[in-house]
DRENLODREN-350962 format. One record per atom (N, C-alpha, C, CB): residue number from 1; atom name; x, y, z. Coordinates in Angstrom, 1 decimal, padded with zeros to 4 digits. Last residue first. Glycine has a CB too. Example, Ala and Ser with C-alpha at 12.3 -4.5 7.8 and 13.67 -1.06 7.14 Angstrom:
BEGIN
<2; N; <012.8; -002.2; 007.1>>
<2; CA; <013.7; -001.1; 007.1>>
<2; C; <012.9; 000.0; 007.9>>
<2; CB; <014.1; -000.6; 005.7>>
<1; N; <013.2; -005.7; 007.8>>
<1; CA; <012.3; -004.5; 007.8>>
<1; C; <013.2; -003.3; 007.8>>
<1; CB; <011.3; -004.5; 009.0>>
//
This chain:
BEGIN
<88; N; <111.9; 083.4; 089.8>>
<88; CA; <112.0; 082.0; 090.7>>
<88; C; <111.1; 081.3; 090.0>>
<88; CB; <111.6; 082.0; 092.4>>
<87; N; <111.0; 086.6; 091.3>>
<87; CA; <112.0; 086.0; 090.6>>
<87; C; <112.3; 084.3; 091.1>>
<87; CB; <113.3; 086.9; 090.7>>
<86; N; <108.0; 088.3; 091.8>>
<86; CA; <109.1; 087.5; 092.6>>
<86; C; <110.1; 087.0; 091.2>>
<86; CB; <108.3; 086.0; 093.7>>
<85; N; <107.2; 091.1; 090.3>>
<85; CA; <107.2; 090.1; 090.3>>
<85; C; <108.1; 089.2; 090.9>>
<85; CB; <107.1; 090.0; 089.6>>
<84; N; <107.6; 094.1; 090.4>>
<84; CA; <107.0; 093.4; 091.1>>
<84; C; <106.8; 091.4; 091.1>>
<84; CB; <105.9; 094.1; 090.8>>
<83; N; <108.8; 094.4; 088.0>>
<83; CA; <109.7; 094.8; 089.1>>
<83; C; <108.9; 094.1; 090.4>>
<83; CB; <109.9; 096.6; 089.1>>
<82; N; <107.2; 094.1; 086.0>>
<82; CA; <107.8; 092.9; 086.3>>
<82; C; <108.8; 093.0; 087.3>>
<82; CB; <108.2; 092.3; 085.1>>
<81; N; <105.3; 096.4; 086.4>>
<81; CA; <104.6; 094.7; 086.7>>
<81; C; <106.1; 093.7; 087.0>>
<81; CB; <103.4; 093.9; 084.9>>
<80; N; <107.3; 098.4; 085.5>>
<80; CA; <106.8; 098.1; 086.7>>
<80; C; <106.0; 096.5; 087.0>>
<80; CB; <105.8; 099.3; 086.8>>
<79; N; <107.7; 097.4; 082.7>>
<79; CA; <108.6; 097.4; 083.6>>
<79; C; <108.0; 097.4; 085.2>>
<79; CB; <109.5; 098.6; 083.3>>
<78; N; <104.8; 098.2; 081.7>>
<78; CA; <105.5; 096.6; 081.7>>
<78; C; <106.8; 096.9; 082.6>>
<78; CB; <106.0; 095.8; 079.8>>
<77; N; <102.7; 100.0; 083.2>>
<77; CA; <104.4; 099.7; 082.5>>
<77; C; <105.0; 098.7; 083.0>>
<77; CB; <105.5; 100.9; 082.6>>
<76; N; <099.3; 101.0; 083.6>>
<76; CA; <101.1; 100.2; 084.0>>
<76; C; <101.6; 099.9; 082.9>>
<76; CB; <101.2; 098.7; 085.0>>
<75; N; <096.4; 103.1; 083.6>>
<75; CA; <097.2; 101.6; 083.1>>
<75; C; <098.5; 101.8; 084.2>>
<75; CB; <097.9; 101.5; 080.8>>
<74; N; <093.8; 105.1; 083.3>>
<74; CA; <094.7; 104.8; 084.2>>
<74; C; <095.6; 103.2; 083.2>>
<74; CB; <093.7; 104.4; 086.1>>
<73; N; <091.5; 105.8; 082.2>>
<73; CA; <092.3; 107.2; 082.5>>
<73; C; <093.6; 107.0; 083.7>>
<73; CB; <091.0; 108.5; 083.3>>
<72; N; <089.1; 104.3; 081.5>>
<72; CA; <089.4; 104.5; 082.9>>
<72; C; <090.8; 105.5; 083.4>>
<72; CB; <089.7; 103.1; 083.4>>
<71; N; <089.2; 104.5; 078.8>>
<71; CA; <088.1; 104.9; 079.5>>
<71; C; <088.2; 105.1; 081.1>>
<71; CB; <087.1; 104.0; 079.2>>
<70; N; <092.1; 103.5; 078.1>>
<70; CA; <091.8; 105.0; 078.2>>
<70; C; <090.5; 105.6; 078.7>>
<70; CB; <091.9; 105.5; 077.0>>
<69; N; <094.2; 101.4; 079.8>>
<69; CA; <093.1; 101.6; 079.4>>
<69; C; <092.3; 103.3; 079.9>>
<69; CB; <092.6; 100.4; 079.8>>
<68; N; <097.2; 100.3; 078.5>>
<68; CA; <096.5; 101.8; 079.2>>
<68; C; <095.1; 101.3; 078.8>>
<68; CB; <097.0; 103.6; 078.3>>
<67; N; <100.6; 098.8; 079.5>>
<67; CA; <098.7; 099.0; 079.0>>
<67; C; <098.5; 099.9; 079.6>>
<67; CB; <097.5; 097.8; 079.4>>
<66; N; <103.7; 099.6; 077.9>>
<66; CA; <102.8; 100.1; 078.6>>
<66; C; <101.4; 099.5; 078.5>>
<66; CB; <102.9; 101.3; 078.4>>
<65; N; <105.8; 099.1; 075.7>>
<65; CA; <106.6; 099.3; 077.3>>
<65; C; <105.1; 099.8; 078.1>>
<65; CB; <108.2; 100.9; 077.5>>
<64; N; <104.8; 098.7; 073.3>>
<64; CA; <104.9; 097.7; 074.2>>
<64; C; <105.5; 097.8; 075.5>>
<64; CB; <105.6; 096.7; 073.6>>
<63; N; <105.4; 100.3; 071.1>>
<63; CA; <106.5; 099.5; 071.9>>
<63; C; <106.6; 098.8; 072.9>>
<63; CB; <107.1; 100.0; 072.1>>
<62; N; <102.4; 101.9; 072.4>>
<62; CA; <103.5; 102.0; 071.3>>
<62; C; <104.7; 101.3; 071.9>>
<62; CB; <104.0; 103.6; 070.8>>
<61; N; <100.5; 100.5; 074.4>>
<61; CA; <100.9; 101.2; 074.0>>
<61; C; <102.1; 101.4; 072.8>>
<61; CB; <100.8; 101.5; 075.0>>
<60; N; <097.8; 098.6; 073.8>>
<60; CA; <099.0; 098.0; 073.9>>
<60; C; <099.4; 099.6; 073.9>>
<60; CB; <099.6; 096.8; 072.6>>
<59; N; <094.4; 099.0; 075.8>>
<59; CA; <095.4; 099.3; 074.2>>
<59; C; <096.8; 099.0; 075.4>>
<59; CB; <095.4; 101.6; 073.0>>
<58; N; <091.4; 098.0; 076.2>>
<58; CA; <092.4; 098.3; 076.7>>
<58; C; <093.3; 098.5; 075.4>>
<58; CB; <092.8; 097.3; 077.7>>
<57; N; <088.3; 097.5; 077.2>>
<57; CA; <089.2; 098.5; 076.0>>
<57; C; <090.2; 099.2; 076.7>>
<57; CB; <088.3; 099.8; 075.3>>
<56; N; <087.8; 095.6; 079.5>>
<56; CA; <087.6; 095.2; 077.5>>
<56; C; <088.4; 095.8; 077.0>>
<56; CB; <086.2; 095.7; 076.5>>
<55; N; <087.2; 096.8; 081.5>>
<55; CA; <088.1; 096.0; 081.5>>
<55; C; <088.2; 095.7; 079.7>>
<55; CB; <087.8; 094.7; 082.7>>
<54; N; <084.3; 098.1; 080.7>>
<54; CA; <085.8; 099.3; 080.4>>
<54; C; <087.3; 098.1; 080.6>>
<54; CB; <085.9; 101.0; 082.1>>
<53; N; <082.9; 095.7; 080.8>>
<53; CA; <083.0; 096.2; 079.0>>
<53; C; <084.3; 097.6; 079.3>>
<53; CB; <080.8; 097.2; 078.2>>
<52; N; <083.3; 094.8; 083.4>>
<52; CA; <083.9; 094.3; 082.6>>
<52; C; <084.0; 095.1; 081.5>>
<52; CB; <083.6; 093.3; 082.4>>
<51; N; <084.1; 097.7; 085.2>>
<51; CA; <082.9; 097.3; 084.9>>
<51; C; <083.6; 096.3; 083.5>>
<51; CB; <081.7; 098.8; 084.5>>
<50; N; <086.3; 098.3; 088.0>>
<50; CA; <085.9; 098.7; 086.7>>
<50; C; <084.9; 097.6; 086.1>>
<50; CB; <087.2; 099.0; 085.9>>
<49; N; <087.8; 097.5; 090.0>>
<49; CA; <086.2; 097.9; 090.5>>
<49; C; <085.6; 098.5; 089.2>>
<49; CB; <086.1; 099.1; 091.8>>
<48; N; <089.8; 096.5; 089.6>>
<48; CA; <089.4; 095.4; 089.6>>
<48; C; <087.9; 095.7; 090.1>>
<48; CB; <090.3; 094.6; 090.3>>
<47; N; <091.6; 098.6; 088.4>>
<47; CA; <091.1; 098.0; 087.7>>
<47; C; <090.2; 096.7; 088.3>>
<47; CB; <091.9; 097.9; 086.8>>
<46; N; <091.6; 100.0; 091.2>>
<46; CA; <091.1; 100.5; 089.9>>
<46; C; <090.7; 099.8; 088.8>>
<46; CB; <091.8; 101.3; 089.5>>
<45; N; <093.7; 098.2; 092.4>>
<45; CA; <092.0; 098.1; 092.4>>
<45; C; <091.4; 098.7; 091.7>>
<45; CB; <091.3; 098.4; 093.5>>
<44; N; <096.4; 098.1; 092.0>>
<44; CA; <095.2; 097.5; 090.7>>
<44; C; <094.1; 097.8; 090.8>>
<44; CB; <095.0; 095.9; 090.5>>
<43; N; <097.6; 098.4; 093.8>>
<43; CA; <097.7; 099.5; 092.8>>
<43; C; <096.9; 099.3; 091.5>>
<43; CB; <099.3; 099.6; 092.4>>
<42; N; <096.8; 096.5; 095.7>>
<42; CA; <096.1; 097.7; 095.7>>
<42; C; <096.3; 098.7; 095.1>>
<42; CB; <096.0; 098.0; 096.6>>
<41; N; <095.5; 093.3; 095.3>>
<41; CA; <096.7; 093.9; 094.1>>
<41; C; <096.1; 095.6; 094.8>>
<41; CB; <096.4; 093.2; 091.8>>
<40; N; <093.0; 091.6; 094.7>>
<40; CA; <093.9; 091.5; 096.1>>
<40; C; <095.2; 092.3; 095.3>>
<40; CB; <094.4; 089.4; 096.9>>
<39; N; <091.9; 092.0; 092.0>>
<39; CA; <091.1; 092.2; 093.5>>
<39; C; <091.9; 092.3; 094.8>>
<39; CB; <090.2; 090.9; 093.7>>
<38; N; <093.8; 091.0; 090.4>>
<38; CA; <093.4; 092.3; 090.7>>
<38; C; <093.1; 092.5; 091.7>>
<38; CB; <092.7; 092.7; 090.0>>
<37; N; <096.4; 088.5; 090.6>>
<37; CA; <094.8; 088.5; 090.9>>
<37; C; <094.5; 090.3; 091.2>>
<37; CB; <094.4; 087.3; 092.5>>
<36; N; <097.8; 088.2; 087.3>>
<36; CA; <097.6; 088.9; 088.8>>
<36; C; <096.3; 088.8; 088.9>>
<36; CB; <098.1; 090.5; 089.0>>
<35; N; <100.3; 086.5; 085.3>>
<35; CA; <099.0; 086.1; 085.8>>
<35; C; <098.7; 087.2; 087.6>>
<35; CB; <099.2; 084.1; 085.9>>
<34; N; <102.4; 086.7; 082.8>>
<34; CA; <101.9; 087.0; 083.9>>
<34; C; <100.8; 086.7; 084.8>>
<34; CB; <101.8; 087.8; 083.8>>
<33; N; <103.8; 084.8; 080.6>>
<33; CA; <102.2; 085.0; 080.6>>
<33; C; <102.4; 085.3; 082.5>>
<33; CB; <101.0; 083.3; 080.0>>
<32; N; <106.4; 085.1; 078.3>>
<32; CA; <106.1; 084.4; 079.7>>
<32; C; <104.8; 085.0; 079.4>>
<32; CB; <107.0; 084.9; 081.4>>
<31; N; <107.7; 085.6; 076.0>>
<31; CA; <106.8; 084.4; 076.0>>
<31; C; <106.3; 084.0; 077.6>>
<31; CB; <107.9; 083.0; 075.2>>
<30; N; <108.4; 087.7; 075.6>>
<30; CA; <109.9; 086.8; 075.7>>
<30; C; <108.9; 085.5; 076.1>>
<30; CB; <111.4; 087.3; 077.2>>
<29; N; <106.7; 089.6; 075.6>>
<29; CA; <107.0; 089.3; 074.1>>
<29; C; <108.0; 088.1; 074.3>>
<29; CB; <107.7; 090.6; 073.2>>
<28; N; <103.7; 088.4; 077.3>>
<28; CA; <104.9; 089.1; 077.2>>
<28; C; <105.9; 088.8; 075.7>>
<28; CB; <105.6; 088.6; 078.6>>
<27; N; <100.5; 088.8; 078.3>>
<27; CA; <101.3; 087.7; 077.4>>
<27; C; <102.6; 089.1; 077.4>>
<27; CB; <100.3; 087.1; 075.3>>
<26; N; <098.8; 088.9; 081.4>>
<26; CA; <099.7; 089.6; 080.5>>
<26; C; <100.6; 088.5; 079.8>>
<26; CB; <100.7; 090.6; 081.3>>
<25; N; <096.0; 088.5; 082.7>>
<25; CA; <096.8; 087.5; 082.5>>
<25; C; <097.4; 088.6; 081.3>>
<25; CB; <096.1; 085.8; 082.2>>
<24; N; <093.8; 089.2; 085.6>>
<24; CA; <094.5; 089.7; 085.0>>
<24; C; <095.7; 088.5; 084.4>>
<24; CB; <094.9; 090.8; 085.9>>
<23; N; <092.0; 088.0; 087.5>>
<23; CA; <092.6; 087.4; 087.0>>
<23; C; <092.7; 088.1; 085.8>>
<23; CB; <092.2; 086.2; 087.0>>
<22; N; <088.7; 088.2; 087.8>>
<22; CA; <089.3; 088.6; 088.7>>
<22; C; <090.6; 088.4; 088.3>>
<22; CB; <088.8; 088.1; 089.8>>
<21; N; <087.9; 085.9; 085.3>>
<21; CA; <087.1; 086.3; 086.3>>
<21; C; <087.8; 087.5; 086.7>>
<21; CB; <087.1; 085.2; 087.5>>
<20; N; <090.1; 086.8; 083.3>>
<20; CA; <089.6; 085.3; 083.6>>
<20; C; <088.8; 086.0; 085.1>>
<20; CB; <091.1; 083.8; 083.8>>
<19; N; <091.5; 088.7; 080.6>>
<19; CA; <090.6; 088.6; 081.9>>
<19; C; <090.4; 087.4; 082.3>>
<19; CB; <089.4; 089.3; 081.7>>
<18; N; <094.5; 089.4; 078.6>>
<18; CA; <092.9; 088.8; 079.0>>
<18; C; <092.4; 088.7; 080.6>>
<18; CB; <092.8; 087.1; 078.4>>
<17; N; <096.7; 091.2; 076.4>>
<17; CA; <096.5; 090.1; 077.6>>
<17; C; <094.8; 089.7; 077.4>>
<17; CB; <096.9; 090.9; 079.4>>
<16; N; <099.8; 091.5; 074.5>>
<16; CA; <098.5; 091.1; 075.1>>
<16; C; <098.0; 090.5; 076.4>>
<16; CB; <098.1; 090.3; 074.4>>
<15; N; <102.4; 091.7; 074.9>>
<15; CA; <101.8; 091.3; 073.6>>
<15; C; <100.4; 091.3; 073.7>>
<15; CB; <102.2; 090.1; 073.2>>
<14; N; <104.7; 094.2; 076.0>>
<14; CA; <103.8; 093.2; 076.1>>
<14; C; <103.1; 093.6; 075.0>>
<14; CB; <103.0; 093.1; 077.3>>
<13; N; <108.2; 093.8; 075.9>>
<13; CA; <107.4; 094.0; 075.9>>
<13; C; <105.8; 093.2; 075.9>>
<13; CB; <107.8; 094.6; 075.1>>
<12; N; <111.6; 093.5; 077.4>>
<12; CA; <110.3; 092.5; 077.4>>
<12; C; <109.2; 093.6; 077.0>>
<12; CB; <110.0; 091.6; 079.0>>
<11; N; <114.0; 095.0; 075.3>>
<11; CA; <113.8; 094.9; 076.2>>
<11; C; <111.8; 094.0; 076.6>>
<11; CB; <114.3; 096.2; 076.5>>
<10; N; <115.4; 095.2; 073.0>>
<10; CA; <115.5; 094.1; 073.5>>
<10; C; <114.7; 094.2; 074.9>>
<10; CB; <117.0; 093.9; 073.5>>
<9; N; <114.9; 098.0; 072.5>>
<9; CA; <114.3; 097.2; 071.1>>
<9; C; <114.5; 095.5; 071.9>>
<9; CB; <115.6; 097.5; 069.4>>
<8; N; <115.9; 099.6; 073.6>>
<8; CA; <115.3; 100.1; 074.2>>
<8; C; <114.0; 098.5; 072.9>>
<8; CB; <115.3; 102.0; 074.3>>
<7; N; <119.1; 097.7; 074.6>>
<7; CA; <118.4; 098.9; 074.1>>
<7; C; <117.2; 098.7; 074.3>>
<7; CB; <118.6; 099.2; 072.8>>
<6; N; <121.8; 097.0; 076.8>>
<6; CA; <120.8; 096.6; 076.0>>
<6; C; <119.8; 097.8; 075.7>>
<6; CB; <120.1; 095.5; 076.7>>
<5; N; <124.0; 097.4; 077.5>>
<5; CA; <124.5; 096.8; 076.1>>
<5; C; <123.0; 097.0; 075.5>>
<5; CB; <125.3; 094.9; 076.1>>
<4; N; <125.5; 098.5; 080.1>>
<4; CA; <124.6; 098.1; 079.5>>
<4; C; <124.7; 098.3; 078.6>>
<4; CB; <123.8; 098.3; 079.7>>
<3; N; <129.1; 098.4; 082.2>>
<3; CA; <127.9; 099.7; 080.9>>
<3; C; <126.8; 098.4; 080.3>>
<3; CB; <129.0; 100.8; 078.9>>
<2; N; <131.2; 098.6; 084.7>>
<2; CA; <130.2; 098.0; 083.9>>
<2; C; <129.5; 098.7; 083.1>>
<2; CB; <129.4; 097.4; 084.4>>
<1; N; <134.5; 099.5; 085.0>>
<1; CA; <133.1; 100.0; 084.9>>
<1; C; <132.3; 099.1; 084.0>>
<1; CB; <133.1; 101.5; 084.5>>
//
């Protein structure tokens, strides 16, 4: 039997991110930088029909397993974004 070793302290959190037009960009704590185009993304459109100044006020959540932005009453978990991500 295999068992996992890794805790809840090793795992990729996020550090930040930014906007570039349409262009969601997530800094990660293992140093990668996500990059999603919102607009074409349909669990995103919520954020990609939001008004730049609510794209603005966004928060890290505690430990980094989440963004939320609270004026829009919606975010994602860093695990989810990177379950989506191709590998490669």
């Amino acid at each position: 039997m295999i068992t996992s070793t890794i805790s809840i302290d090793t795992q990729v959190q996020a550090k930040g991110l930014r906007f570039e037009g349409n262009t969601l960009h997530v800094f990660l704590s293992d140093g990668r930088e996500i990059s999603l185009p919102i607009d074409k993304l349909d669990w995103l459109k919520w954020l990609a029909k939001a008004k730049p100044e609510q794209r603005a006020k966004w928060r890290i959540e505690p430990g980094g397993f989440a963004i939320y932005w609270d004026e829009l009453d919606d975010g994602f978990e860093i695990e989810h974004l990177l379950s989506r991500q191709p590998l490669g």
